[in-house]
Backbone as a printed PyTorch tensor [residue, N CA C, xyz], in Angstrom:
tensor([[[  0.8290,  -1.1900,   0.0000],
         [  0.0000,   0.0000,   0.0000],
         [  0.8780,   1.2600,   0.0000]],

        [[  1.7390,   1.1030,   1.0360],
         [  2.3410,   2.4450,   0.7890],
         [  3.2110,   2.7630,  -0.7080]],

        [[  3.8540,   1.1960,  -1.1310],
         [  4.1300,   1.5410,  -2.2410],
         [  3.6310,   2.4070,  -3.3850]],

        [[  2.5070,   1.6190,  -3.5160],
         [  0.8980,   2.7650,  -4.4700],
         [  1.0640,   3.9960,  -3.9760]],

        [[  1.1830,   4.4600,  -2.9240],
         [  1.1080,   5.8280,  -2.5250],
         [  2.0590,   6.3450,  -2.4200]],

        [[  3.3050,   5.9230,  -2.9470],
         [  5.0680,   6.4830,  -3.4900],
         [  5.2970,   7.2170,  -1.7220]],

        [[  5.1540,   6.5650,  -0.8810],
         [  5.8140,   6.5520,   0.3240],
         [  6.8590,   5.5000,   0.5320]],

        [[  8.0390,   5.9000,   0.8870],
         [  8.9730,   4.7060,   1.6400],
         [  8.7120,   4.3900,   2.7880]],

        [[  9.1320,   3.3120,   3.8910],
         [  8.9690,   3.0920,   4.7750],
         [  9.7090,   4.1940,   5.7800]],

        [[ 11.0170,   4.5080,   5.2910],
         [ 12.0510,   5.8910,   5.7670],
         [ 11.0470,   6.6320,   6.0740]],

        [[ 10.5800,   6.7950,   4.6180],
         [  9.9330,   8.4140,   4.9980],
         [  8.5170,   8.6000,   5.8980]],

        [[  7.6370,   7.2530,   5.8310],
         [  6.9150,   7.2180,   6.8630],
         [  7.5960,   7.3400,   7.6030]],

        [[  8.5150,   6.4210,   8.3510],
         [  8.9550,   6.4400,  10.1470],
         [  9.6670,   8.0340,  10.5870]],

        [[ 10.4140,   8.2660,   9.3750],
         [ 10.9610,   9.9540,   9.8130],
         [  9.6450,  11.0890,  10.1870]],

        [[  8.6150,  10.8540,   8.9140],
         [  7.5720,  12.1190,   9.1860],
         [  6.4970,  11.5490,  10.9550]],

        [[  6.4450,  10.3370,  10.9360],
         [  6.3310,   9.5810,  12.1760],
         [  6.6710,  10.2860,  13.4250]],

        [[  7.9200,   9.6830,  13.6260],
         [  9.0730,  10.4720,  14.5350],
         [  9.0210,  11.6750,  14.8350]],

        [[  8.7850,  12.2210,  13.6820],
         [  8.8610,  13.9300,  13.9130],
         [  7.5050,  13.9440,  14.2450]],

        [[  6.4530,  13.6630,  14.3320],
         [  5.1270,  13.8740,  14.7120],
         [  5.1120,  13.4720,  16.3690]],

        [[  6.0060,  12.5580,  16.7290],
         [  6.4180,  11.7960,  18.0790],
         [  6.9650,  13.0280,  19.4730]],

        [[  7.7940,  13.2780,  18.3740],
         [  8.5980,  14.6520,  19.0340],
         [  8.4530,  15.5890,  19.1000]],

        [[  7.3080,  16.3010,  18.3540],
         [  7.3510,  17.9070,  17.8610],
         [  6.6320,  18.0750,  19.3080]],

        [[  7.1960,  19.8860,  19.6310],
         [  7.3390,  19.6090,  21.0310],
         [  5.4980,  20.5910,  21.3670]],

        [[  4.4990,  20.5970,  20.0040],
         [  3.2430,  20.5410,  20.8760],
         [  2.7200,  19.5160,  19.8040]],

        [[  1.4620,  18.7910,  20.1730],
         [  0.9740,  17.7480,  18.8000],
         [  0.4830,  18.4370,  17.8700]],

        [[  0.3310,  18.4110,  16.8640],
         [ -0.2460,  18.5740,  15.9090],
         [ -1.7520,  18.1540,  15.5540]],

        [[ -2.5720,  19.1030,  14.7980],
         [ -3.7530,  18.0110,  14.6900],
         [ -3.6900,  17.1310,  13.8800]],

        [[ -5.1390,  16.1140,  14.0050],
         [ -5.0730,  15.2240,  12.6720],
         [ -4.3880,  15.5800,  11.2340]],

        [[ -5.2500,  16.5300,  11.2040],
         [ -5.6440,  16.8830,   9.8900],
         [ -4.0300,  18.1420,   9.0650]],

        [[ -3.4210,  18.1330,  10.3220],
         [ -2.5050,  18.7470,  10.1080],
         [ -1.1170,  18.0470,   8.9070]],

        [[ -1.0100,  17.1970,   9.8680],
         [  0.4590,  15.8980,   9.5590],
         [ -0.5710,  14.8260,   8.7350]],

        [[ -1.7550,  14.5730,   8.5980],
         [ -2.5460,  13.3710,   7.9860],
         [ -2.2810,  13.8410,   5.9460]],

        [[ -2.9710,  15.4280,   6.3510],
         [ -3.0480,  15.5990,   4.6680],
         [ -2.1020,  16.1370,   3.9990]],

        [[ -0.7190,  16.6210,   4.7890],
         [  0.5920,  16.3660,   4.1460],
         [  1.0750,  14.7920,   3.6950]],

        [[  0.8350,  13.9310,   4.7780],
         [  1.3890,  12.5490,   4.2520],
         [  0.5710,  12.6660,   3.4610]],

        [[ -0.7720,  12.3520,   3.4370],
         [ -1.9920,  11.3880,   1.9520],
         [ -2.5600,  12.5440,   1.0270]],

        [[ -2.3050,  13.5350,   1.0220],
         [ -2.7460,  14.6750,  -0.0440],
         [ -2.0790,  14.0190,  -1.2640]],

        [[ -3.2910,  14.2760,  -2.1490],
         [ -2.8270,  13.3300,  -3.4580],
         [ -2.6840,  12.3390,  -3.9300]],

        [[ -2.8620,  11.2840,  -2.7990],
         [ -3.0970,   9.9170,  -3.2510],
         [ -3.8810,   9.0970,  -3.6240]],

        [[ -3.8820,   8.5340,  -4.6330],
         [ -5.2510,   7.9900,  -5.2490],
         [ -5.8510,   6.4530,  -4.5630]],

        [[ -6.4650,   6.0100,  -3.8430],
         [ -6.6020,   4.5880,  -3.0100],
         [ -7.8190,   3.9620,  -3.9230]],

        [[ -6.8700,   2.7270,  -4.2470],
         [ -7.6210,   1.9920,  -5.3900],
         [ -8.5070,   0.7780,  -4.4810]],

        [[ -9.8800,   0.7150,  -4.2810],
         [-10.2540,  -0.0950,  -4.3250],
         [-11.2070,  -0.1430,  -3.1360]],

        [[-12.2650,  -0.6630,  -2.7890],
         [-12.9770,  -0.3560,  -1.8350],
         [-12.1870,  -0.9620,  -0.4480]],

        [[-12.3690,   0.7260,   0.8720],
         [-11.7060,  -0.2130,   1.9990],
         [-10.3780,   0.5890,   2.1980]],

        [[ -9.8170,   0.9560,   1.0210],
         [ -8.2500,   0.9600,   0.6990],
         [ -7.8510,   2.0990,   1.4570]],

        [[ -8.3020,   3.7350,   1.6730],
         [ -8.4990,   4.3090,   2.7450],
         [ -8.2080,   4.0980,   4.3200]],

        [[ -9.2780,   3.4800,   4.6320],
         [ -9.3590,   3.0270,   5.8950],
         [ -8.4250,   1.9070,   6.3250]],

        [[ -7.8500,   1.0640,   5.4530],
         [ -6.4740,   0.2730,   5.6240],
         [ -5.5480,   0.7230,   5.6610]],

        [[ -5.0990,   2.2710,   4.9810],
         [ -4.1530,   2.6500,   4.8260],
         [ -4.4430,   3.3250,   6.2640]],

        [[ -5.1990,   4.1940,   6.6090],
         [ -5.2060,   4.7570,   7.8470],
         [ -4.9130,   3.7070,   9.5540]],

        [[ -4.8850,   2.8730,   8.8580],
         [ -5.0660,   1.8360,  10.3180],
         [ -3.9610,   1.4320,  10.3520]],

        [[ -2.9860,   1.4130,   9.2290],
         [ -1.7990,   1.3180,   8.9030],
         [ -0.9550,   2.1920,   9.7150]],

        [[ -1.0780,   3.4500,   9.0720],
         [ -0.3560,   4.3990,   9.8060],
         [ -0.4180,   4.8660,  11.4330]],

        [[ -1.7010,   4.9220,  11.7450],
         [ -2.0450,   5.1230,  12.7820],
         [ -1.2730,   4.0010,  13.7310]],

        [[ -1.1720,   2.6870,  13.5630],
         [ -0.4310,   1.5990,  13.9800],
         [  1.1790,   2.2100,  13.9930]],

        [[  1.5310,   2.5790,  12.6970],
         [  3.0720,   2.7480,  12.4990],
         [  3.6750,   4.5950,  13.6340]],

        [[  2.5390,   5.4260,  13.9610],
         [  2.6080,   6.1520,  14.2650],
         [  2.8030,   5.7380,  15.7660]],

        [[  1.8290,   5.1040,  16.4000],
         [  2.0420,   4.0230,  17.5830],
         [  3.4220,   4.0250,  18.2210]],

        [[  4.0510,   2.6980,  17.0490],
         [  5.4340,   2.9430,  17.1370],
         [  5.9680,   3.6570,  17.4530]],

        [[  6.1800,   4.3940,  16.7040],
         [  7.1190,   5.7550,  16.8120],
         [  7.5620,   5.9360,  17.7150]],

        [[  6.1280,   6.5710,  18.1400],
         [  5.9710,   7.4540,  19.4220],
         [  6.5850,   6.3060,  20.5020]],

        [[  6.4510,   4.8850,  20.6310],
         [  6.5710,   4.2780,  21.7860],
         [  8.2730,   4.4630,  21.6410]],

        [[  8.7740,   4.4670,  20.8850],
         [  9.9360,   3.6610,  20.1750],
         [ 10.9410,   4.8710,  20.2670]],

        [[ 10.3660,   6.2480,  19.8310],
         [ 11.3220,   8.0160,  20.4790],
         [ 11.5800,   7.2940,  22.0840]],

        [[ 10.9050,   7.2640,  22.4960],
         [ 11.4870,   7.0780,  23.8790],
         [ 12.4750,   6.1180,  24.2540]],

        [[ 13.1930,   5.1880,  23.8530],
         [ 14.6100,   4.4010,  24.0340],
         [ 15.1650,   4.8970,  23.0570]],

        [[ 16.7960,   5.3040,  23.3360],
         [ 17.7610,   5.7120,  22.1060],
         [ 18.6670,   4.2120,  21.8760]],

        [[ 17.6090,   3.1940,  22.2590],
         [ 18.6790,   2.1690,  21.6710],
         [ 17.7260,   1.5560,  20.6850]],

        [[ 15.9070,   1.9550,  20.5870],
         [ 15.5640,   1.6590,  19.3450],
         [ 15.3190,   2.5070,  18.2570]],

        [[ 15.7670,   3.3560,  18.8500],
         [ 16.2350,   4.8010,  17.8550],
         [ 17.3100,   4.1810,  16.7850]],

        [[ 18.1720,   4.0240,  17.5680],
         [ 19.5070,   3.5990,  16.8170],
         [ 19.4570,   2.9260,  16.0300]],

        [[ 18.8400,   1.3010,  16.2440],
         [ 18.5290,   0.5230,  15.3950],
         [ 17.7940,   0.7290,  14.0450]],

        [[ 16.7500,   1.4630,  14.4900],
         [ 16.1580,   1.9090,  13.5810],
         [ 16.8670,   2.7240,  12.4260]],

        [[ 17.7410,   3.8680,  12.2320],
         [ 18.6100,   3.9950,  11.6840],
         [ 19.4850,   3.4800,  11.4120]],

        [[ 19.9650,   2.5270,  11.9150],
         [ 21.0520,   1.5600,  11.7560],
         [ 20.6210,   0.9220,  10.3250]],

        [[ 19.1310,   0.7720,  10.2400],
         [ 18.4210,  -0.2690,   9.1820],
         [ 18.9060,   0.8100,   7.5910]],

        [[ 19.2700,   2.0870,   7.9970],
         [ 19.1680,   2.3740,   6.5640],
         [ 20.4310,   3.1600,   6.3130]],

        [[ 20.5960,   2.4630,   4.7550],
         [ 21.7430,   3.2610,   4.0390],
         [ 21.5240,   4.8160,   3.8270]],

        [[ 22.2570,   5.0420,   3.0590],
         [ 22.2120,   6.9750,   2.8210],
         [ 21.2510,   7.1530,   2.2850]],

        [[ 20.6220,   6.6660,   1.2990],
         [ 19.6700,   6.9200,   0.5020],
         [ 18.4000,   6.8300,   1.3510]],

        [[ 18.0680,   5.7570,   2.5300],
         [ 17.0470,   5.4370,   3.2450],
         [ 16.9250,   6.6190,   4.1510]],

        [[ 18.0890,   7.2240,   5.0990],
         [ 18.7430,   8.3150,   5.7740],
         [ 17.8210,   9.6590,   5.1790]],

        [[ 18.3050,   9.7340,   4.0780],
         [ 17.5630,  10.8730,   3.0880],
         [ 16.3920,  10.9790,   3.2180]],

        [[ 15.4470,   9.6520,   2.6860],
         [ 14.6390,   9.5350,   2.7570],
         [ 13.4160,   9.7740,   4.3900]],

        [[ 14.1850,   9.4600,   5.3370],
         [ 13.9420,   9.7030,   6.6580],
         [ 13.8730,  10.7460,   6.9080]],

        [[ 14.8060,  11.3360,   6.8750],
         [ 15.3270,  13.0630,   6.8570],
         [ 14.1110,  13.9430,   6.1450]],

        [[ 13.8800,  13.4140,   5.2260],
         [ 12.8730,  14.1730,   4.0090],
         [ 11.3340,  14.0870,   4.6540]],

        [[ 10.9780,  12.6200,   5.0100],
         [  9.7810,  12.9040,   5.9850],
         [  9.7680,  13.6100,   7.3590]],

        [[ 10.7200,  13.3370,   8.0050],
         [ 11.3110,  14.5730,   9.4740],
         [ 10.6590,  15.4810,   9.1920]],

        [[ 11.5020,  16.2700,   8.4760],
         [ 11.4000,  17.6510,   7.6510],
         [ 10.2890,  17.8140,   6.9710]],

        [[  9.8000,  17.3190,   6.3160],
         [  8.0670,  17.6780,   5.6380],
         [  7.4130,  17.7900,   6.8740]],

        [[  7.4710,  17.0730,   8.1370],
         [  6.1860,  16.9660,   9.0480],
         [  6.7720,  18.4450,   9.8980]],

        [[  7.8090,  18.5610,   9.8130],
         [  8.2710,  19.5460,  10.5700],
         [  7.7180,  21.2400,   9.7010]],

        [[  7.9620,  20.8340,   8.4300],
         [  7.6230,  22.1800,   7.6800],
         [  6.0140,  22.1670,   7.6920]],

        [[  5.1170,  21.2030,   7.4950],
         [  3.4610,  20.6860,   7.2510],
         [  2.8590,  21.4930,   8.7540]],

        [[  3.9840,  21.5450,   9.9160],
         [  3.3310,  21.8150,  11.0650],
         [  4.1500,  22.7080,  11.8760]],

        [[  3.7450,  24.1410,  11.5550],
         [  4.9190,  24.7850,  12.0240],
         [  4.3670,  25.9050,  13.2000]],

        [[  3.0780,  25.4990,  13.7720],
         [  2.3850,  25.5080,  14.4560],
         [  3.0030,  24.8880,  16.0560]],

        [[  3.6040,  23.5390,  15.4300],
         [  3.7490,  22.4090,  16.4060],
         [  5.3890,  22.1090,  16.8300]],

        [[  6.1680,  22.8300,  15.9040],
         [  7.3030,  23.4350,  15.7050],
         [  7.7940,  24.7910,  15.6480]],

        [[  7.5120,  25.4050,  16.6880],
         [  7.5870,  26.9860,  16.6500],
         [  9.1700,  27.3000,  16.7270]],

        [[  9.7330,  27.8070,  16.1240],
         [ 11.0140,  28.2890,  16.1060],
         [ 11.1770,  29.2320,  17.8620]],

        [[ 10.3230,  29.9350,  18.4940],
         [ 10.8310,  29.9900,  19.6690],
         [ 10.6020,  28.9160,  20.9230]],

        [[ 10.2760,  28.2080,  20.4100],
         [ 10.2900,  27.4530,  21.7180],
         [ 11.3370,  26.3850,  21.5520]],

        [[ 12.1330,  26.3300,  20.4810],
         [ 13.3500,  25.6840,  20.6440],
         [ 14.5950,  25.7140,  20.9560]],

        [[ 14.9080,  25.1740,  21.1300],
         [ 16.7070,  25.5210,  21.9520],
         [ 17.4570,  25.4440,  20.9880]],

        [[ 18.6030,  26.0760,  21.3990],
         [ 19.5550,  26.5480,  20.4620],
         [ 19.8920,  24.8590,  19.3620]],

        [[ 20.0220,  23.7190,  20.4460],
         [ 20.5150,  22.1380,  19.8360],
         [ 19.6760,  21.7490,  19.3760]],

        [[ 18.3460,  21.9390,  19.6590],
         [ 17.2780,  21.2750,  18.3550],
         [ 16.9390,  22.1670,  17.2630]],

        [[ 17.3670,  23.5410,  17.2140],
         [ 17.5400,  24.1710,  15.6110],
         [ 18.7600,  23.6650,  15.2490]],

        [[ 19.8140,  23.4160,  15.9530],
         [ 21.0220,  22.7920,  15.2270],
         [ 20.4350,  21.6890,  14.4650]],

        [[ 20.1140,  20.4120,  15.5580],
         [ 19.4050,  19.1340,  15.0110],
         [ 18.8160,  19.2500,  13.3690]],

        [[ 17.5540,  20.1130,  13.5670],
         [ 16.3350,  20.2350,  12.4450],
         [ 17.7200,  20.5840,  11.2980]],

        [[ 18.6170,  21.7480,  11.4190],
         [ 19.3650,  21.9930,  10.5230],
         [ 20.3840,  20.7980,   9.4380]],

        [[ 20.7000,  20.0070,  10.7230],
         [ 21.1220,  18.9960,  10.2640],
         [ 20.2500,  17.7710,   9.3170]],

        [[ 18.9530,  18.1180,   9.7770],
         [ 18.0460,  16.5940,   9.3350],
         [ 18.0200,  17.1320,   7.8290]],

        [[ 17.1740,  18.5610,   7.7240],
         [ 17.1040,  19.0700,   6.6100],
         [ 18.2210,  18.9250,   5.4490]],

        [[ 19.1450,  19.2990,   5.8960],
         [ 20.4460,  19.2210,   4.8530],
         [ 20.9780,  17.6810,   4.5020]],

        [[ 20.3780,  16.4790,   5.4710],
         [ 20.6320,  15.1920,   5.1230],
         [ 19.5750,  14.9670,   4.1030]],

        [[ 18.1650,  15.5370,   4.2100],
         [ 16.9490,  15.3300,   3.2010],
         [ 17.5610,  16.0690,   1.7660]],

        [[ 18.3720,  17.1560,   1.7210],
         [ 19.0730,  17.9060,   0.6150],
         [ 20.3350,  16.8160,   0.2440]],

        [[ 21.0070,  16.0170,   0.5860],
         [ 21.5540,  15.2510,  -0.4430],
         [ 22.9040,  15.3140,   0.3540]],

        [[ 23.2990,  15.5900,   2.1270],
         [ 24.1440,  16.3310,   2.7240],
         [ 24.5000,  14.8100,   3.6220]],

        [[ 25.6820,  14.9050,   3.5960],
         [ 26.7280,  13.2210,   4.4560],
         [ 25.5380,  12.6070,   5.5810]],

        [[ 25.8050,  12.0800,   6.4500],
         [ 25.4340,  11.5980,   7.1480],
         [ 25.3310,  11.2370,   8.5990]],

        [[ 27.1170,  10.9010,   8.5440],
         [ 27.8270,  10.0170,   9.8750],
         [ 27.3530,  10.6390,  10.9810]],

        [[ 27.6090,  12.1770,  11.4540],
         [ 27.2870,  12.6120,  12.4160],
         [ 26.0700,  12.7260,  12.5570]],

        [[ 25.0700,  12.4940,  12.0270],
         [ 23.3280,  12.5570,  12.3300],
         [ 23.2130,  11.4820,  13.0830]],

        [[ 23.7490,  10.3930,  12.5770],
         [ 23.7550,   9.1870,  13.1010],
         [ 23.6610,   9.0780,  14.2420]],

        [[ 24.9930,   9.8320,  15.0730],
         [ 25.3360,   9.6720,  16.2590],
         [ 24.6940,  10.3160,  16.5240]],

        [[ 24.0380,  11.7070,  16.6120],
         [ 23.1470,  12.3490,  17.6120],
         [ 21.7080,  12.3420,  17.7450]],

        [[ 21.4960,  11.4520,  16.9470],
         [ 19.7450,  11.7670,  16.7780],
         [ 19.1940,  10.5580,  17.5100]],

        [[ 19.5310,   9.7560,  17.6970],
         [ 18.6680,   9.0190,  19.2270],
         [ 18.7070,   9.2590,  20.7330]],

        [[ 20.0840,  10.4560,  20.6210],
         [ 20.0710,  10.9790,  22.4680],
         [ 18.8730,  12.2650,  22.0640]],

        [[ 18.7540,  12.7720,  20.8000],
         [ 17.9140,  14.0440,  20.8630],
         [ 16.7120,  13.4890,  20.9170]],

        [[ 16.3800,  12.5160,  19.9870],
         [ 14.8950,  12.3510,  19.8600],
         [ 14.1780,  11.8100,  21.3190]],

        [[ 14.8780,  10.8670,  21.9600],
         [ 14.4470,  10.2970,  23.5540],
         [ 14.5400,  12.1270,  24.0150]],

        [[ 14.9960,  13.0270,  24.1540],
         [ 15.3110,  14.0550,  24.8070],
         [ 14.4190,  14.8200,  24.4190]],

        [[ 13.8250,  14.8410,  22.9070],
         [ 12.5100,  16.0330,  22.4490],
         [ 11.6600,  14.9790,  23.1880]],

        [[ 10.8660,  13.4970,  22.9120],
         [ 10.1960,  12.9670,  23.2860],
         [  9.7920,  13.5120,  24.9340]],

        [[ 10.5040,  12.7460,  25.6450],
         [  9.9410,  13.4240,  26.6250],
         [  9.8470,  14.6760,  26.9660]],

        [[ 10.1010,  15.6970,  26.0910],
         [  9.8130,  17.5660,  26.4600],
         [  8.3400,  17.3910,  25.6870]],

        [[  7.6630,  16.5640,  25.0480],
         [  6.6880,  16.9600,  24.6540],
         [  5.5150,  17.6000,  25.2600]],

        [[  4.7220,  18.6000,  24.5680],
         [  3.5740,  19.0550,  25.5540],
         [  2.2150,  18.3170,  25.1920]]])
């Protein structure tokens, strides 16, 4: 399904994540019709599977920001290109909701962070994202409001 709907799994779990962390929630309808705006769901049902889908994978996430050792793993699973791809959903949910991401209520290290994710979604190395983004994300996670 997500295939049909030219989503990667990256880029679900990144725009995910960032929905996990952003430090107020977002509404539904906020982060829902950035991911599925535009997608055509073939077949009766196909909708509501896809939503039960995500809503499940969103689950995750959120349970999953909170240990930086399944943070890690989780990145661990992907090459540069997957990285990108992660980075690219981060960053869409982060730009889709900027409401929920207010530039003052962040600290100086999570505009560093976002700076960094963004420029990995632009086509930018890697190694050091690696290392910092499961002590940040357990660290936005629990600042959430």
């Amino acid at each position: 399904m997500l295939e049909h709907a030219g989503i990667t799994e990256a880029y679900l779990q990144g725009h995910l994540v960032a929905l996990a962390v952003a430090p107020r929630e977002p509404s539904p309808e906020a982060w829902l019709g950035p991911l599925l705006g535009g997608i055509e769901f073939p077949g009766e049902g196909s909708v509501n599977q896809l939503l039960g889908f995500v809503t499940i994978q969103a689950e995750l996430a959120s349970d999953g920001a909170s240990d930086a050792k399944i943070v890690a793993g989780w990145l661990a699973t992907f090459d540069s290109k997957g990285l990108q791809d992660w980075s690219t959903g981060f960053s869409d949910l982060v730009s889709a909701c900027p409401r929920s991401w207010r530039e003052k209520s962040l600290a100086a290290d999570d505009k560093r962070v976002l700076r960094e994710v963004e420029s990995i979604a632009q086509g930018a190395e890697s190694a050091a994202l690696r290392a910092i983004l499961p002590s940040w994300i357990v660290r936005r996670h629990a600042l959430r409001q």
